[in-house]
C-alpha positions in Angstrom: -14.1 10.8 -10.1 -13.8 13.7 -7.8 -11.0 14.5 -5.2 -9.5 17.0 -3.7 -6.8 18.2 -3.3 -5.0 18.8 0.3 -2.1 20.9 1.6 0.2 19.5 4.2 3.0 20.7 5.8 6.6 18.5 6.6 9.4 18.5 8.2 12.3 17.8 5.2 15.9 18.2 5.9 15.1 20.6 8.8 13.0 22.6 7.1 9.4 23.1 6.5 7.5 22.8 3.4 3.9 22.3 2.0 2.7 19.7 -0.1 -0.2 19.7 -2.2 -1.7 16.1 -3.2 -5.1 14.7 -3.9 -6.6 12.4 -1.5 -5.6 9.0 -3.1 -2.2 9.9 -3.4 -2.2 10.7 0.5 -3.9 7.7 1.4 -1.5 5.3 -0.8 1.5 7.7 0.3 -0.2 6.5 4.1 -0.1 2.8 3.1 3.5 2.7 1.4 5.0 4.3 4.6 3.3 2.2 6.7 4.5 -1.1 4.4 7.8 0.2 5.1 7.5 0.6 8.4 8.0 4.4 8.4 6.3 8.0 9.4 4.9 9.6 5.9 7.1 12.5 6.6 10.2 9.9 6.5 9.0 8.8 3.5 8.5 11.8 1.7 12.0 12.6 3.0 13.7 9.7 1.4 11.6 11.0 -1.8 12.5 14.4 -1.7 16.3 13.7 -1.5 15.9 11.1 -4.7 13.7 14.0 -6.6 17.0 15.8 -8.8 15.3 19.1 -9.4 11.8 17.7 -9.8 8.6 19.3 -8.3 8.2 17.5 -4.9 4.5 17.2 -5.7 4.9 15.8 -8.7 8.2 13.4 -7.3 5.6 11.8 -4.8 3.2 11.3 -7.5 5.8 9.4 -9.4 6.6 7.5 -6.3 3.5 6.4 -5.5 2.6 5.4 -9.1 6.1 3.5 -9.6 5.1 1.6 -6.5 1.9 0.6 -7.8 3.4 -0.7 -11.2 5.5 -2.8 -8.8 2.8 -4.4 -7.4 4.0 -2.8 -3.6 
């Protein structure tokens, strides 16, 4: 399975950043904001201040997988 990878820029605590993810974890980043009734940036906000140190990146890819093993 091939995907890319793609680099987006957020808005985080008033500052921007850039965020590199492959396309699934976009798309299911997409569909877990949307779940929750919030903007992907929000999301990734709410991430980002839960991350302790970690690689923000990496923190979303957690994230997303965590809320897959729940079944969210």
């Amino acid at each position: 399975m091939t995907t890319g990878v793609t680099k987006r820029s957020v808005m985080i605590a008033g500052h921007r950043t850039s965020v590199s993810l492959e396309d699934p974890f976009w798309e299911a980043l997409r569909r877990i904001a949307a779940a929750r009734d919030l903007s992907v940036q929000a999301l990734i906000g709410t991430i980002d201040a839960g991350r302790d140190g970690q690689n923000l990146s990496s923190a979303i890819r957690v994230f997303v997988l965590a809320n897959a093993r729940a079944g969210s």
